[in-house]
N, C-alpha and C positions, 0 to 999 in steps of 0.2 A: 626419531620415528613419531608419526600422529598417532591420534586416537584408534585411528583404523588397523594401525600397522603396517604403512607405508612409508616410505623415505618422502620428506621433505623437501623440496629445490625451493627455499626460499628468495633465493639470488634473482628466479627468474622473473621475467614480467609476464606479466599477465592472470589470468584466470586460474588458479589453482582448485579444481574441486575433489573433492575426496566422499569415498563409499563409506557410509554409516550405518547400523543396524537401527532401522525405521524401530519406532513405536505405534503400534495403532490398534486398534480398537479392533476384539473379539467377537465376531459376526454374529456371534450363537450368544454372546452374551449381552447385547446389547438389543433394543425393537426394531430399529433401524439404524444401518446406515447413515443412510441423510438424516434421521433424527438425532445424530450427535453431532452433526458440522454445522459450523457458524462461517457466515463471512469476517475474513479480519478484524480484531480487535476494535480499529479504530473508523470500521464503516457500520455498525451497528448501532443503531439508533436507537438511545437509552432516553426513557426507562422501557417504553414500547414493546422495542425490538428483544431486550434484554428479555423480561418477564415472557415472550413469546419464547424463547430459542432456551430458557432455562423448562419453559412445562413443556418445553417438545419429548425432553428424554431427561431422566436423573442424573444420565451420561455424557450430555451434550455440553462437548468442549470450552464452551461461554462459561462454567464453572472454574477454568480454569483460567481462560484470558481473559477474565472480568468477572474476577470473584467477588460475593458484595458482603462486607462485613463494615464494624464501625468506624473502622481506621485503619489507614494503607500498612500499616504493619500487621495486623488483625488479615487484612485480606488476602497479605500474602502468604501467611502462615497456611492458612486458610486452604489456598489454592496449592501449596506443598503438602499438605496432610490429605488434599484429594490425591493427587497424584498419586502419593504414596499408596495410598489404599486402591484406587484403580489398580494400580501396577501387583501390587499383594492380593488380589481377587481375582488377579487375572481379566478384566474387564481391557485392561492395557496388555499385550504383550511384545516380547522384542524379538525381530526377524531373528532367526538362526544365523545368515549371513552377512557380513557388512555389503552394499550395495548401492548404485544407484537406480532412482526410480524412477521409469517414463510418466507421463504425466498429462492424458487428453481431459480436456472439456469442449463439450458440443452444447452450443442450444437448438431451438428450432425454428432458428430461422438464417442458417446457413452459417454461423459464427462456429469455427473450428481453430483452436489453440491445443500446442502438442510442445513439450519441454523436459526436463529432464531435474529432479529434484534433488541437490546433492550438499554435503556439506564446505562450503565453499572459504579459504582462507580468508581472514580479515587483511585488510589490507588499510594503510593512510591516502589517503587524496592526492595526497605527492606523488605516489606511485601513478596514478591516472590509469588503476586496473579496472577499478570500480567506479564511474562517476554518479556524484551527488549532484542531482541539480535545484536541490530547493532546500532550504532552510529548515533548521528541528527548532520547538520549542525543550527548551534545557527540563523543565517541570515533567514533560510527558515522558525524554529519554531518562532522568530519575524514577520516573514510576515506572517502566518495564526494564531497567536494570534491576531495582530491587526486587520485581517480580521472578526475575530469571534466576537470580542470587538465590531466592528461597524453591525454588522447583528446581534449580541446575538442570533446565531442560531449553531447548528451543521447540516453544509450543506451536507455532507456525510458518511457512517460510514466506518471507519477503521474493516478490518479482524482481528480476535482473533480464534483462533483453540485452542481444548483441547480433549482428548483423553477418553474417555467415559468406553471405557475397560467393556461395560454393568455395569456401576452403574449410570446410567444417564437410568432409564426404560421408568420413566413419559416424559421425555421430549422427548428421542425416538419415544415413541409410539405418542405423541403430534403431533411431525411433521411430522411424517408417515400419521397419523389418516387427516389431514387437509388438507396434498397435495393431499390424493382424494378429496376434494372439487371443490366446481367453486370456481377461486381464486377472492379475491377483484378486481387486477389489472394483465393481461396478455399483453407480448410484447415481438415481437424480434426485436434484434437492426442489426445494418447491421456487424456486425461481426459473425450474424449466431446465437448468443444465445437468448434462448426463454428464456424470466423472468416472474416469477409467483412469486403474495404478497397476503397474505392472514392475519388477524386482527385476535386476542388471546385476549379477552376481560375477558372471565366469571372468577371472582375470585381465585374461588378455582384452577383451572388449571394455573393459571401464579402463585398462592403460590408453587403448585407442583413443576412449575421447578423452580421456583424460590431459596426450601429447597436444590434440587438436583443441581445446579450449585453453590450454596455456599460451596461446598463441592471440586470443582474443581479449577484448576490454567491452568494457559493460554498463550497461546504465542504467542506474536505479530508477523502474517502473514505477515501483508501490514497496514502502515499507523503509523510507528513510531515519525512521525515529528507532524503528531495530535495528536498523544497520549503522546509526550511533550509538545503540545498548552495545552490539556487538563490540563496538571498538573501544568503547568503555570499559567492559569486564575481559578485555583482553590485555589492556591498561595492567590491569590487576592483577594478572594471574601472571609469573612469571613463563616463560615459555621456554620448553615446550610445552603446551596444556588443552584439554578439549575445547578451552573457550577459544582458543585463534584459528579455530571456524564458524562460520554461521550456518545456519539451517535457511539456502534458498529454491526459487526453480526459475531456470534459466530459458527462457524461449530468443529463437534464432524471428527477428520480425522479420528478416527478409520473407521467410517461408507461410512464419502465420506472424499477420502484424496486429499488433493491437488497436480497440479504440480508446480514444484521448477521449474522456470525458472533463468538465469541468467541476470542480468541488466550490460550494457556495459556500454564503456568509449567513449566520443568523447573527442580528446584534438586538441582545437582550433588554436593554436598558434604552433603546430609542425607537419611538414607534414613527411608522412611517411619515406620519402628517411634518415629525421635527426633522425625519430626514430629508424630505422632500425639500423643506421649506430653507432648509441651512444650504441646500445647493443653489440660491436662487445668483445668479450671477456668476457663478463658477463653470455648471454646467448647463445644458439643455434639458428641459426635463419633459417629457408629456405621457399621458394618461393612454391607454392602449385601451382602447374597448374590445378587445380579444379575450380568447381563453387561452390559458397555461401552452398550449399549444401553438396555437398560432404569436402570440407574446416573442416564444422564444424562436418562431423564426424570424419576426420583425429585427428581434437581438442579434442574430446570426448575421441578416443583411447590412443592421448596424457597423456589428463587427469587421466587417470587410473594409469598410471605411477609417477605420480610429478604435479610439477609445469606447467601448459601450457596455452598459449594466443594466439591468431588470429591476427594481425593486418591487416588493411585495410587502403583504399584511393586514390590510383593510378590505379585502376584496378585489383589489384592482393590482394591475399591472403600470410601472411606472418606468421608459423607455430612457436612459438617461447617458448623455453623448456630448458629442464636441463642447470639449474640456476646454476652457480658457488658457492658450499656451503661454501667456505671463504666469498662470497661477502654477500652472505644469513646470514652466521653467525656474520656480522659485523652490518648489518640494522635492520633484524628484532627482536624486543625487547625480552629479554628473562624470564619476568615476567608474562607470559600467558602459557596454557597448547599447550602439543605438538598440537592436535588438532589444536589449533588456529593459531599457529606459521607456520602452513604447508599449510594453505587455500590461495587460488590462490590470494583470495580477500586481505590478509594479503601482502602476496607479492610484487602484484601490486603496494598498497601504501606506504609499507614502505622500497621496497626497487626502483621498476621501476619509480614511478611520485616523489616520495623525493629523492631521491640519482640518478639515470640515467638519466631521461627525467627532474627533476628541476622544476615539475610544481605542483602546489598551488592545493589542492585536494579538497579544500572547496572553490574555486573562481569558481562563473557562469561564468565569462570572460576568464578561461582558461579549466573549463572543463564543462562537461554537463553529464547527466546523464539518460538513455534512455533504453525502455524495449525491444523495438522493431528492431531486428534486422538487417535488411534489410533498414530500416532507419538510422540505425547510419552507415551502410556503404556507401547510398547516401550522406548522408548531409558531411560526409568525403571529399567525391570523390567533391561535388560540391565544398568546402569552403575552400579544402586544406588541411584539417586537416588530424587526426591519429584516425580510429576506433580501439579501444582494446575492443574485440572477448571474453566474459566470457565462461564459464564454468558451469552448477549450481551445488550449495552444495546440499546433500543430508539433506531432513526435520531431520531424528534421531542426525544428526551433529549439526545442529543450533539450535535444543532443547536442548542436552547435553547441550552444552557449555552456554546455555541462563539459564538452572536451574542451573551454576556453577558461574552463576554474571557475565559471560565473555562478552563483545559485538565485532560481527566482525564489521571489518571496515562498515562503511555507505556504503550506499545503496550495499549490497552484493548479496543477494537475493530477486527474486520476485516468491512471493509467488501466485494461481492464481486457478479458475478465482477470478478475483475482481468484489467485488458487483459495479454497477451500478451506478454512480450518477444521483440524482435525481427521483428515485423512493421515497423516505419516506424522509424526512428532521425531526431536531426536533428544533420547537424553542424555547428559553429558556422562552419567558413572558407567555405560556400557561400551 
């Protein structure tokens, strides 16, 4: 039996997901809403973002998944001894029933995402229930395993998408049927999206889709570095045990598909003028007298063609392309499918930050890693550094190559929107 109190089929393949009793946040006891949710963990842009989304609310979950004290052990205690007092004030409470929870975000300007939030088995890559398609850094799944270890909670879920192709009817029709409801919990955050949760209690319907997503395989949207914590501390615990589930939410893209964004590069330690200049013969390089805007659709058109990148930092935009294929053919490894060997994101690291620019792809002190574009061109411009300008992959590309065991480089794409932190939590002792 799991945590839930349901029988386990571990034999089978595919999607196992299971009803938890949500933690969340006491409407009456909190200012708002929206003033305690934080975007994920790892798209808050610190210290900025951090210092805004901590004086939003005393309550706002950023206490918890980016606690700041003077040492990651300190932080994590830190962030367990909130919880604990949230949960003992009642600020936190836990649903009466175990359950799954539907799960809309709307903005306004037509963008509608609907999914179902539940806690879903761990599984190995072997399996190909779950696919990984991009690389962790080892330091960052160390720091939210130890985060987890001292909260024994999943503070928020990781994005999982699967393709429904209408053999997914019950659960379809489930989450259709429920968003016309009044929801549990409604809220817009200041980014414009209205969020609605809604609680899937009655048996028999969380068996329903329970049968029907066992049947399905999955691909990790957003949230590859928890869904290596998870397989970490499931490592750990001998099984059966609360941790050989994770806390995700599932969307069906045939129905509502995501957008692919690209996540950029800041490099700390090289300012534009030396990145520029170390490309000379490698790549093509030229000066855009555009704005931010028009920049990145020159890059888009780029894009279509090959290889292309943005740099920024000094003010200007720098358009940078057709890569030298001796120098291409020397760097990038040739045990990967073409597919993979051609992605901007491939490029970048194994040929532009290892072989021309010489900088460490897995150091926070020489790179950083950021969704927001127009931020990574400030923080450039203010610190000196080198904005490198993505591109994003196409969803049908990072599926293929993710059903083929292949992963592109870390953080290559962002996939979006992303659910919310701090709407549902799940913790492990209930």
């Amino acid at each position: 039996m799991n945590s839930a109190g349901h029988p386990e089929a571990t034999a089978r393949r595919g999607l196992e997901l299971t009803p938890f009793r949500g933690l969340r946040y006491d409407p009456d006891r909190v200012g708002s809403l929206a003033a305690v949710t934080s975007p994920p963990y790892d798209v808050v842009v610190r210290p900025d973002g951090l210092l805004h989304l901590e004086s939003a609310d005393p309550y706002n979950i950023v206490r918890l998944i980016l606690p700041q004290a003077a040492t990651p052990e300190a932080r994590n205690e830190q962030a367990a001894r909130t919880l604990r007092r949230w949960t003992a004030e009642g600020v936190l409470t836990t649903d009466p029933e175990p359950g799954l929870y539907v799960y809309e975000q709307r903005d306004g300007e037509g963008m509608l995402q609907r999914g179902i939030i539940g806690a879903v088995r761990v599984s190995d890559p072997s399996e190909q229930v779950v696919l990984p398609h991009e690389d962790v850094m080892p330091h960052v799944v160390a720091d939210r395993a130890a985060l987890m270890r001292a909260t024994r909670a999943n503070l928020e879920p990781l994005l999982l998408t699967y393709r429904g192709d209408g053999g997914t009817p019950v659960t379809t029709g489930l989450v259709e049927r429920t968003a016309a409801q009044p929801p549990l919990l409604a809220t817009t955050t200041e980014d414009g999206f209205r969020h609605r949760l809604w609680s899937v209690t009655d048996p028999d319907t969380v068996a329903g889709v329970r049968t029907e997503l066992s049947r399905q395989q999955a691909l990790i949207a957003d949230g590859h570095h928890r869904w290596a914590t998870y397989r970490t501390l499931r490592a750990e615990h001998p099984s059966p045990s609360p941790w050989d589930h994770g806390l995700v939410l599932l969307v069906d893209t045939v129905r509502y598909p995501l957008r692919v964004r690209a996540i950029h590069r800041l490099l700390h330690d090289v300012p534009v003028r030396d990145a520029v200049a170390a490309l000379d013969g490698h790549f093509r390089v030229r000066r855009l007298d555009t704005s931010l805007d028009g920049s990145l659709e020159t890059l888009a058109k780029a894009a279509d063609a090959g290889n292309a990148f943005l740099l920024a930092g000094d003010g200007a935009f720098y358009l940078v392309d057709l890569p030298d294929p001796g120098l291409l053919a020397r760097t990038v490894p040739t045990d990967r499918p073409e597919a993979w060997r051609t992605l901007d994101a491939t490029v970048l690291h194994a040929t532009l930050l290892a072989h021309v620019w010489h900088v460490a792809d897995d150091s926070a002190a020489h790179i950083s890693y950021i969704h927001d574009t127009a931020a990574t061109v400030e923080k450039a411009e203010r610190d000196g550094g080198t904005a490198v300008l993505m591109h994003p992959v196409r969803e049908e590309v990072v599926r293929e190559l993710a059903r083929q065991g292949v992963t592109m480089p870390r953080k290559s794409t962002s996939f979006g929107p992303k659910p919310a932190s701090g709407l549902v939590l799940r913790a492990l002792d209930v």
